[in-house]
C-alpha positions as CSV (number, residue, x, y, z in Angstrom):
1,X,0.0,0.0,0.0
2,X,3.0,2.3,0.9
3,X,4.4,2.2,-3.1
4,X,0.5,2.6,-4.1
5,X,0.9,6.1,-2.0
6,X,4.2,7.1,-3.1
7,X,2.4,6.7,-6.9
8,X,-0.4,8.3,-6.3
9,X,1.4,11.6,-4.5
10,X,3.8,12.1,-7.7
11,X,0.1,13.2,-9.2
12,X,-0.3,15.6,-6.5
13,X,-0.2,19.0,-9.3
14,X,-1.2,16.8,-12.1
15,X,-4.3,16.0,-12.6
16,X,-4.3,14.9,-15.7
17,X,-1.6,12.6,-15.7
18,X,-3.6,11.3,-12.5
19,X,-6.7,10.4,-14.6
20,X,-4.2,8.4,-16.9
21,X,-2.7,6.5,-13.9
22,X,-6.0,5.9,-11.7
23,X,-8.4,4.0,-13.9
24,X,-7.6,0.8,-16.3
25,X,-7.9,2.3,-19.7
26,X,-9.0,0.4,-22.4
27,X,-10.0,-2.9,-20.1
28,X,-13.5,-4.0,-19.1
29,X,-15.8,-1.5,-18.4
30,X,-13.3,1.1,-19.9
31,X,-12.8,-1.1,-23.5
32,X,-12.2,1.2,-26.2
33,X,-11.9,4.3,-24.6
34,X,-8.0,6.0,-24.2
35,X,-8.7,8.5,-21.7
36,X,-10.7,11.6,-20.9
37,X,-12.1,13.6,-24.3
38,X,-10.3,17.1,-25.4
39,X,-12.4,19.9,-23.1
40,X,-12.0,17.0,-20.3
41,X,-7.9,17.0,-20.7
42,X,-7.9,21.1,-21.2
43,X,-9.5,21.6,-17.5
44,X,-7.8,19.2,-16.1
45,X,-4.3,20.7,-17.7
46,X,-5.5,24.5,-16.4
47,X,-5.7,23.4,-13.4
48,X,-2.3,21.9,-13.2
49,X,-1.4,25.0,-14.4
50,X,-3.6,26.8,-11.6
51,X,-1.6,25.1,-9.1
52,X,2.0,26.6,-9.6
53,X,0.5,29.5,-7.3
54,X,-0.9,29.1,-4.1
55,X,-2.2,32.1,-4.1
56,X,-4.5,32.2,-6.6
57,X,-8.0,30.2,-6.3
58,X,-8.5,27.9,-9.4
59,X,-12.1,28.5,-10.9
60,X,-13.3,26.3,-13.6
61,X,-16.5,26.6,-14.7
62,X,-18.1,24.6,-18.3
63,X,-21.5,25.0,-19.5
64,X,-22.6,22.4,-22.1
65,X,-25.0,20.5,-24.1
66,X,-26.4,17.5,-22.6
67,X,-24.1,14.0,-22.2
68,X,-20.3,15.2,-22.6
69,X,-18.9,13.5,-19.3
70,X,-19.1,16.0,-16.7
71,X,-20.0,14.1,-13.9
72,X,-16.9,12.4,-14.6
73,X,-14.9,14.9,-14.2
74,X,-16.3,15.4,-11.2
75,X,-15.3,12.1,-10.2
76,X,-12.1,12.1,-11.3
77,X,-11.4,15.4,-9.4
78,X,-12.8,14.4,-6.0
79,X,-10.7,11.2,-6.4
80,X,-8.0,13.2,-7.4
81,X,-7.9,16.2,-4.4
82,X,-8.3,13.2,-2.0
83,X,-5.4,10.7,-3.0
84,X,-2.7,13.1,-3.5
85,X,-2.7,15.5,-0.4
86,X,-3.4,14.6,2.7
87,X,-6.3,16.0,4.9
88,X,-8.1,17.3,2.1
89,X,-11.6,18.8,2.7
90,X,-14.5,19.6,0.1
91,X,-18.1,19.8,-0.9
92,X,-20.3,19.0,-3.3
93,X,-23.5,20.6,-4.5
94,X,-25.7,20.2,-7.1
95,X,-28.8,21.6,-8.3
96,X,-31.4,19.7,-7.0
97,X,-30.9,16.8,-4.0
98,X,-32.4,14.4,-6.4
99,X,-29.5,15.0,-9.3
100,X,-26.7,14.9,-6.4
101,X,-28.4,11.5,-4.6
102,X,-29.0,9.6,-8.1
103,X,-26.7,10.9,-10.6
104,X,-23.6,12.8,-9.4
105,X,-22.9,10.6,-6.4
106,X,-23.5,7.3,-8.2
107,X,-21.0,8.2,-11.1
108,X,-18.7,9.0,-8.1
109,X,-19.4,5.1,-7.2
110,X,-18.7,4.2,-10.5
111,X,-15.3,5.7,-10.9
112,X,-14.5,5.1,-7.2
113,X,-14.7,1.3,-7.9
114,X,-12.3,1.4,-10.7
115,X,-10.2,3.6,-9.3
116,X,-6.8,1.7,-8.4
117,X,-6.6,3.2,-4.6
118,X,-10.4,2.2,-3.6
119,X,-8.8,0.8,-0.8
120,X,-7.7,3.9,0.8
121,X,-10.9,5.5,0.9
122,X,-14.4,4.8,2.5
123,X,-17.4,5.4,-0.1
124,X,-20.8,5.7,1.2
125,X,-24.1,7.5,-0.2
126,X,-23.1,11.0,1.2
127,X,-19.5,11.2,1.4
128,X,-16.0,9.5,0.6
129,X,-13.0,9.7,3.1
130,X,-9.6,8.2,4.7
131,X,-10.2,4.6,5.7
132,X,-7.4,5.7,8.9
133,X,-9.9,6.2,11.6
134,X,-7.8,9.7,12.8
135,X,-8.4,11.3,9.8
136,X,-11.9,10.1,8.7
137,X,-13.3,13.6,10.1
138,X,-10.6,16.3,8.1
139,X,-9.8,14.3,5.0
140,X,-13.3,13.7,3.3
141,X,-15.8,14.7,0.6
142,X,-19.1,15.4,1.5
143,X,-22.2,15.8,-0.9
144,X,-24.3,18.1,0.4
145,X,-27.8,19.5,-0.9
146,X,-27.8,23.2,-1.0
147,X,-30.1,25.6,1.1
148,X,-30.8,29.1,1.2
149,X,-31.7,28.4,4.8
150,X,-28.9,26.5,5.9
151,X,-25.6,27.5,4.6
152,X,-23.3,26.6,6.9
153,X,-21.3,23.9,5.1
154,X,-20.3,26.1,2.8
155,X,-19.6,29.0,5.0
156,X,-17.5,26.8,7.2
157,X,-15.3,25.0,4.4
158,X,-12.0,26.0,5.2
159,X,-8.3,24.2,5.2
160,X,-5.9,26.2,6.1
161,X,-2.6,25.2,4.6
162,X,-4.0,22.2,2.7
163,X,-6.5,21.8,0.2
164,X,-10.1,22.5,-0.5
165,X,-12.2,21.7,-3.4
166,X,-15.7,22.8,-4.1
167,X,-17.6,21.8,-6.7
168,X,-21.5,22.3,-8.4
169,X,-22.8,20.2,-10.4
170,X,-25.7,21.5,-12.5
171,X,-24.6,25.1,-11.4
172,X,-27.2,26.9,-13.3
173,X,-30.0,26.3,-10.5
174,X,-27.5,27.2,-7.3
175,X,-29.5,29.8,-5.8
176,X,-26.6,33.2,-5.3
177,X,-26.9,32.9,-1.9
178,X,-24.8,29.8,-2.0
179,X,-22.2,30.9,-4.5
180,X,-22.0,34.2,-2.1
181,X,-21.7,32.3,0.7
182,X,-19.1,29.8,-0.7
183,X,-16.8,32.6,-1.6
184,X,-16.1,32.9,2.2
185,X,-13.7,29.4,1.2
186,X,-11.8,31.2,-1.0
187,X,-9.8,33.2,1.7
188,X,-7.5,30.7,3.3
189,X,-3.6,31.8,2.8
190,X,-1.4,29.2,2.0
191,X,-3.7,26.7,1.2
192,X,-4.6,24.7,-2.7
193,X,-8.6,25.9,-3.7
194,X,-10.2,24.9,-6.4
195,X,-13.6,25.8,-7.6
196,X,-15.0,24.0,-10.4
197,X,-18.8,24.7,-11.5
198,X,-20.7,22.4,-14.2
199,X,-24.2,22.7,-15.8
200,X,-26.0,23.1,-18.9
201,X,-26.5,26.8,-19.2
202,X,-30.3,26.7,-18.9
203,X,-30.6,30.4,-17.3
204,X,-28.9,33.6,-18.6
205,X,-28.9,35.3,-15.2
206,X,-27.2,34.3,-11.8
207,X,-23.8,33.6,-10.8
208,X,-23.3,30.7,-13.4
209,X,-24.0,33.0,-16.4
210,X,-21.7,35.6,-14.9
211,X,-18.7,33.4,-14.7
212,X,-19.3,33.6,-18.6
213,X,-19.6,37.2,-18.7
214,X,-19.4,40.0,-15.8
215,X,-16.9,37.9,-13.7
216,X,-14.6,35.9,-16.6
217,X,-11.9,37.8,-15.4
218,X,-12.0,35.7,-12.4
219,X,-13.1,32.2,-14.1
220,X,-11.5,29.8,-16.6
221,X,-14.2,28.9,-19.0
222,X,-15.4,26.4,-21.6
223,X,-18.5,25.9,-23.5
224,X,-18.8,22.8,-24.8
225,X,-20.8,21.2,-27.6
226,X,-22.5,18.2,-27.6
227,X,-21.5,16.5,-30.8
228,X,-17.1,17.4,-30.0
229,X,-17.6,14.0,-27.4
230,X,-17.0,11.1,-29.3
231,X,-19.6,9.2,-26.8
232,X,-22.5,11.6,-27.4
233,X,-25.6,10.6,-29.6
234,X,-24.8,11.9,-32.8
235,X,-28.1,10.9,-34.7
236,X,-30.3,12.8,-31.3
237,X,-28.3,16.0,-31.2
238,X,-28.9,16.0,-35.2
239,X,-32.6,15.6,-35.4
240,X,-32.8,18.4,-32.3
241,X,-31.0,20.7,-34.6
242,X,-33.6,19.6,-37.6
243,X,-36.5,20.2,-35.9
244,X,-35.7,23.1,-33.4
245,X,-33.2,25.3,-35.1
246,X,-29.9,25.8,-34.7
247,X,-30.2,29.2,-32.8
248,X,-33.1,27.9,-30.5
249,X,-32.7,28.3,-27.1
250,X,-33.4,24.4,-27.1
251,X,-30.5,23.7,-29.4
252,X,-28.1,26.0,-27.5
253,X,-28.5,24.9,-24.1
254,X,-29.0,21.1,-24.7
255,X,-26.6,20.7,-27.5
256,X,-24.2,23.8,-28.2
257,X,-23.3,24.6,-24.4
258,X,-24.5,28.4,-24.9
259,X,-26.9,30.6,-23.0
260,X,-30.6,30.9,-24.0
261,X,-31.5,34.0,-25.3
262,X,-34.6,34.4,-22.6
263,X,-34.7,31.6,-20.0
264,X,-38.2,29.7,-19.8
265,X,-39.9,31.9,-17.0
266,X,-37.4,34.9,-17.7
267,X,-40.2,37.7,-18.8
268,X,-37.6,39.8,-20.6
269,X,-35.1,38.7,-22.9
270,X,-31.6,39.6,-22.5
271,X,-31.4,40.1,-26.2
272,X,-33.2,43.2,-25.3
273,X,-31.4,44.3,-23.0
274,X,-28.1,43.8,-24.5
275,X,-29.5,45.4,-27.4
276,X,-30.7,48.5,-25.8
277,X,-27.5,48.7,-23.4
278,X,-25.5,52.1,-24.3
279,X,-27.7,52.6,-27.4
280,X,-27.3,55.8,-29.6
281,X,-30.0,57.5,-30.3
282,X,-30.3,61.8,-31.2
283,X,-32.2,64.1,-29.2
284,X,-34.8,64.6,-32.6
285,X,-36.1,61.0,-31.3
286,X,-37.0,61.6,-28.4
287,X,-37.0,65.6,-26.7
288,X,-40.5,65.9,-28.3
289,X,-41.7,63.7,-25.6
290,X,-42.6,64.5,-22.0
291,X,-40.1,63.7,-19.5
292,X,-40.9,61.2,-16.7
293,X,-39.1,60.7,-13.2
294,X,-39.4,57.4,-11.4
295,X,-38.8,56.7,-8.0
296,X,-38.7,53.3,-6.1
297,X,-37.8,53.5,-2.6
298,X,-35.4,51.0,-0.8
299,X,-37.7,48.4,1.2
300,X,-35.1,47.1,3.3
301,X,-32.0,48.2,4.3
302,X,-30.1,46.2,1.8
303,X,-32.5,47.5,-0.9
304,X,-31.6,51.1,-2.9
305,X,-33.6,53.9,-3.8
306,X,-33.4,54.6,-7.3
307,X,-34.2,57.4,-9.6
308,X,-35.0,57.3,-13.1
309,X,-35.7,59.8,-15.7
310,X,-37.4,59.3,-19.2
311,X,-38.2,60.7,-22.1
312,X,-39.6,59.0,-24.5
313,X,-36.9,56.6,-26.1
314,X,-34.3,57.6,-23.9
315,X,-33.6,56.6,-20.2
316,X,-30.9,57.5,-17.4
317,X,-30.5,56.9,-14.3
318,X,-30.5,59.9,-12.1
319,X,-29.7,59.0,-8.6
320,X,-28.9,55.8,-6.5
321,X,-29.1,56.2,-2.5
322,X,-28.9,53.7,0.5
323,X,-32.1,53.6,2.4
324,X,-33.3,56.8,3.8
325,X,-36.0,57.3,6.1
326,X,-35.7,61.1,6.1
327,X,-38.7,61.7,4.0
328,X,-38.0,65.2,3.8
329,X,-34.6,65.0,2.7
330,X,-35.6,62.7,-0.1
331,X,-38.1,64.7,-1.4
332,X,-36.3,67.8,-1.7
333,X,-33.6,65.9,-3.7
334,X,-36.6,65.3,-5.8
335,X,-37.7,68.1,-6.1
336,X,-34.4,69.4,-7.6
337,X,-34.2,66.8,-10.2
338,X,-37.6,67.7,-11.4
339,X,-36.8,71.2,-11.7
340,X,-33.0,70.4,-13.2
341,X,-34.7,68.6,-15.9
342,X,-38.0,70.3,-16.3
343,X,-39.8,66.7,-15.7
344,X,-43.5,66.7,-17.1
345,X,-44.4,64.5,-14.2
346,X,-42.8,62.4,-11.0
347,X,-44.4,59.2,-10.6
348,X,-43.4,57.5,-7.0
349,X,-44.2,53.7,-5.8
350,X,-46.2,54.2,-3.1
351,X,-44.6,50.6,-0.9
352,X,-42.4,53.2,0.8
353,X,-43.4,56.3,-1.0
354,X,-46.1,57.7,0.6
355,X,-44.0,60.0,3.4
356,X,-41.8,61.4,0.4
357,X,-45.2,61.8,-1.9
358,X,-46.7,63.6,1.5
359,X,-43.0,65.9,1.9
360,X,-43.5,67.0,-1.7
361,X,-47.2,68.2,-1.4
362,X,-45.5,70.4,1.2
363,X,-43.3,72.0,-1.3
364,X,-46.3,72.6,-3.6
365,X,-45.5,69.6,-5.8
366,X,-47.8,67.4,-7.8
367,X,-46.4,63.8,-8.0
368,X,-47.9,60.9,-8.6
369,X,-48.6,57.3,-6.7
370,X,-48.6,54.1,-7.8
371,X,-49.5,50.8,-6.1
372,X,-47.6,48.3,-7.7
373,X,-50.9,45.7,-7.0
374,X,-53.5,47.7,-8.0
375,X,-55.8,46.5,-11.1
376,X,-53.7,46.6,-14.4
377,X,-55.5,49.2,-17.1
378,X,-54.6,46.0,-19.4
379,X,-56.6,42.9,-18.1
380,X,-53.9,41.0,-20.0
381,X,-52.0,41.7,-17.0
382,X,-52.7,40.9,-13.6
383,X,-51.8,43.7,-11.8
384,X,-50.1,47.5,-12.1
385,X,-46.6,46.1,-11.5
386,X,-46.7,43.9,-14.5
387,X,-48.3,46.5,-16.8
388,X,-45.6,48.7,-16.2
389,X,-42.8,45.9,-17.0
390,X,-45.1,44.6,-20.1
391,X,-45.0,48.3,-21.2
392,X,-41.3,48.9,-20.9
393,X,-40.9,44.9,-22.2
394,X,-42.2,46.7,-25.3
395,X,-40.5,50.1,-25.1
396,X,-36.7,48.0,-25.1
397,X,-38.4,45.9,-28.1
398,X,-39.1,49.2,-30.0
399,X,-35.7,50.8,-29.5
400,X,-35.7,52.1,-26.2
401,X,-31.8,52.7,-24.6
402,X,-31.4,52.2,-21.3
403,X,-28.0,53.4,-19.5
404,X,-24.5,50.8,-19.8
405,X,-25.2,49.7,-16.2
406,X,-24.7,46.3,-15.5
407,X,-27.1,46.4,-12.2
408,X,-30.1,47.9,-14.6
409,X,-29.7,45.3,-16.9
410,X,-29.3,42.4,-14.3
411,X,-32.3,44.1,-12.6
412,X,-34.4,43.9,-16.0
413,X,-33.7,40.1,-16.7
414,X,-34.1,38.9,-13.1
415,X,-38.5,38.5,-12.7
416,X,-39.5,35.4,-13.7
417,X,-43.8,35.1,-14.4
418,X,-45.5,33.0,-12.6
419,X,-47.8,30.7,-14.3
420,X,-51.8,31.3,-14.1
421,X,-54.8,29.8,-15.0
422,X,-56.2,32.6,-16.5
423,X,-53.5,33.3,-18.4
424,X,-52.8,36.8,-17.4
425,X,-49.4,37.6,-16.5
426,X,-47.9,38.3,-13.1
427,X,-44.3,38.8,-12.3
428,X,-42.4,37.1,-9.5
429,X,-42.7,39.3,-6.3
430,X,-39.2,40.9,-4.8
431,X,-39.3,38.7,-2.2
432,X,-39.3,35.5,-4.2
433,X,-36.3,36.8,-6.0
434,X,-34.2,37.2,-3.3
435,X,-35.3,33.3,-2.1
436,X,-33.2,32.9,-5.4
437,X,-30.4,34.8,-4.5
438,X,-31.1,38.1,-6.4
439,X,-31.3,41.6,-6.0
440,X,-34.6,43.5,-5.6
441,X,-34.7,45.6,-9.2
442,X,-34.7,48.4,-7.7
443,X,-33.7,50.6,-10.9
444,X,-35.7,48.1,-13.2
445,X,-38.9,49.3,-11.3
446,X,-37.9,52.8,-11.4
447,X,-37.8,52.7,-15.1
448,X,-41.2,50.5,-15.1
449,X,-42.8,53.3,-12.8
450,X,-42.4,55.6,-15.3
451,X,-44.7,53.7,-17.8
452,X,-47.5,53.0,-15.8
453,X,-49.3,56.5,-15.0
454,X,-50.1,59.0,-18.2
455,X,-48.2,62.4,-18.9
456,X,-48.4,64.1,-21.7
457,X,-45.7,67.7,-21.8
458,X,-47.1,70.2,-19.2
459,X,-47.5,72.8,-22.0
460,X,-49.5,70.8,-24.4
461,X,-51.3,69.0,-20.9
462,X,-55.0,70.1,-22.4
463,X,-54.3,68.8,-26.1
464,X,-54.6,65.8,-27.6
465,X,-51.2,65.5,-29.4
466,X,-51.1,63.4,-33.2
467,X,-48.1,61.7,-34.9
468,X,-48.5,60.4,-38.2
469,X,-52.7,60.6,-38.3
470,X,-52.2,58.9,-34.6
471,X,-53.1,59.9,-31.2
472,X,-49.6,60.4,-30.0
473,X,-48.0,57.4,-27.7
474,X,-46.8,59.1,-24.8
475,X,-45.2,55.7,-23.7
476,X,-43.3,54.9,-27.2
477,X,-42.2,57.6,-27.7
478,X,-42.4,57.7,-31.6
């Protein structure tokens, strides 16, 4: 058993070269297969890489089409991090407890049985460690099914000085919460870390999308296609492309190992928003229109106020404030932004709004209230909140350009609907989207507000403007 050791620990910074070693190529179960396929041999080889600084956490994240081995990989890394250092700690996590229980931890138990140093490591249904009794409690594995309400295994995962791996399988549908929690992991001095999140990319918010986009900086990435593998069902992945399209969102999460366009529930597209991001439009399209303030106050403390002016095609964001229970205060800093850019009409949510709707009466103003759940004029919708985001659904459609925030546009894409008999449509409620780890939209619903009350310009307030033959859409714009 001692040479078995000595073999294995030469594999300590090579993962690859592990994989080659482990598992009996080419015999028995493995017949005809050489070794791991090309995107399999690249992570494993960055990660080598990764580890000639021990400062720097390793983060590997691969989105791809369906069936290209990744819960192998996720075998062969846990086997790996566990037989060539000592008193190594980790977790696993996957989507649901169902996927960990029956498909990630049974392809562990697969690999684990063919693995050339079974005997130096205990297997059971939640966890693999040392087989020496002393160690059985800091040199393990654990699979462990995520929770926004208990999130202390991932909190607590630390190793000071050793190693820690961490890895999410089907990391698409990992609430935030956890990935924000697990980043407390990352901080140990000293000490091997390696991250590695897997999934098909079936959602183009949260912080599996962003690994792919805001934070690549920090993430080593692949996207990987379905028909590269050399196992995958070629004659399947075809007739999906036949019959779906090859720029379907069907196609390009199940086979292509892309991001959908719109995720299932998602009620705007990001294609919108990405569209209407930092677009250039001149002033002739739009400073005919009336200009429009929005305000939606913070709810909590970790919420934000937000201010938001438009005119018809054009948005900005005026102002962003911490929550601020000086009514006064905030309306006055109202005020001034209506009179800086001659606003046709301030339209406030009423939630917390009310005492800063009630401070501007006293300074002679006339602002609206809205009530995000009162009737919708459109019974297509069920209530005001999802008129307003139907209506600016549209105006981003249409050409409206929103600001080059990133929090806007992660605010626009976050709401899910919520399916109804009556087929009306109702948005996800702020509360439900911080269950899944997201932000309350804050400036989203600022920029909503500002669609669902009626202005017309203050100097044309008694006419009825026209545009092309048209009664004039004050919401459009053009």
């Amino acid at each position: 058993m001692l040479k078995l050791v000595d073999a294995l620990a030469q594999f300590r910074h090579d993962p690859l070269g592990f994989v080659y070693f482990a598992f009996p190529w080419g015999k028995g179960e493995l017949e005809g297969m050489d070794g791991p396929e090309k995107w399999q041999r690249d992570l494993l080889l960055d990660i080598k890489e990764g580890l000639k600084d021990i400062d720097q956490v390793i983060r590997e994240a691969v989105a791809s089409g369906h069936g290209v081995g990744k819960s192998a990989v996720v075998s062969w890394l846990i086997l790996w991090s566990l037989s060539t250092f000592p008193d190594t700690r980790g977790v696993v996590t996957a989507n649901t407890a169902k996927q960990l229980e029956n498909k990630t931890w049974p392809e562990l138990t697969k690999w684990y049985n063919r693995f050339i140093g079974k005997e130096l490591f205990e297997c059971t249904a939640t966890a693999i460690f040392s087989v020496e009794e002393s160690h059985k409690q800091n040199w393990r594995i654990d699979a462990i099914p995520w929770s926004d309400n208990n999130t202390e295994a991932f909190a607590g995962l630390h190793n000071q000085g050793k190693r820690i791996l961490l890895l999410f399988d089907e990391a698409s549908a990992i609430s935030n919460t956890i990935w924000e929690v697990a980043e407390g992991a990352m901080t140990d001095a000293d000490t091997e870390i390696i991250w590695a999140a897997f999934g098909n990319p079936t959602r183009n918010t949260g912080r599996f999308f962003d690994c792919f986009h805001r934070d690549r900086a920090l993430w080593h990435t692949q996207q990987v296609d379905s028909r590269s593998v050399s196992f995958s069902n070629k004659k399947q992945l075809q007739e999906w492309i036949d019959t779906r399209g090859i720029d379907s969102d069907f196609v390009k999460v199940r086979v292509l190992g892309e991001f959908p366009s719109s995720s299932e529930a998602q009620f705007i597209p990001r294609s919108y928003v990405d569209e209407a991001r930092g677009r250039s439009i001149h002033p002739s399209q739009y400073d005919f229109a009336p200009v429009i303030i929005g305000m939606d106050p913070a709810w909590t403390g970790g919420d934000e106020i937000a201010i938001v002016k438009r005119q018809g095609l054009a948005s900005s964001i005026l102002a962003i404030y911490s929550k601020n229970d000086d009514d006064f205060q905030m309306a006055n800093r109202l005020a001034q932004f209506e009179d800086e850019h001659k606003a046709d009409g301030v339209i406030i949510d009423m939630g917390w709004g009310t005492g800063i709707y009630s401070a501007g009466k006293h300074l002679g103003r006339s602002w609206m209230l809205v009530n995000f759940a009162e009737a919708s004029p459109d019974k297509g919708y069920y209530n005001l909140r999802a008129y307003g985001w139907g209506r600016m659904k549209d105006w981003l459609k249409q050409g409206g350009a929103i600001p080059d925030d990133q929090q806007l546009c992660d605010d626009l894409v976050g709401p899910e609907t919520k399916p109804r008999e009556d087929g009306r449509i109702q948005l996800e409620s702020k509360e439900t989207m911080k269950k899944r780890g997201l932000a309350s939209p804050n400036r989203a619903d600022a920029l909503a507000i500002t669609f669902m009350r009626e202005v017309r310009k203050k100097e044309d307030n008694e006419k009825l403007m026209w545009a092309n033959g048209q009664p004039y859409d004050i919401f459009g714009g053009v």
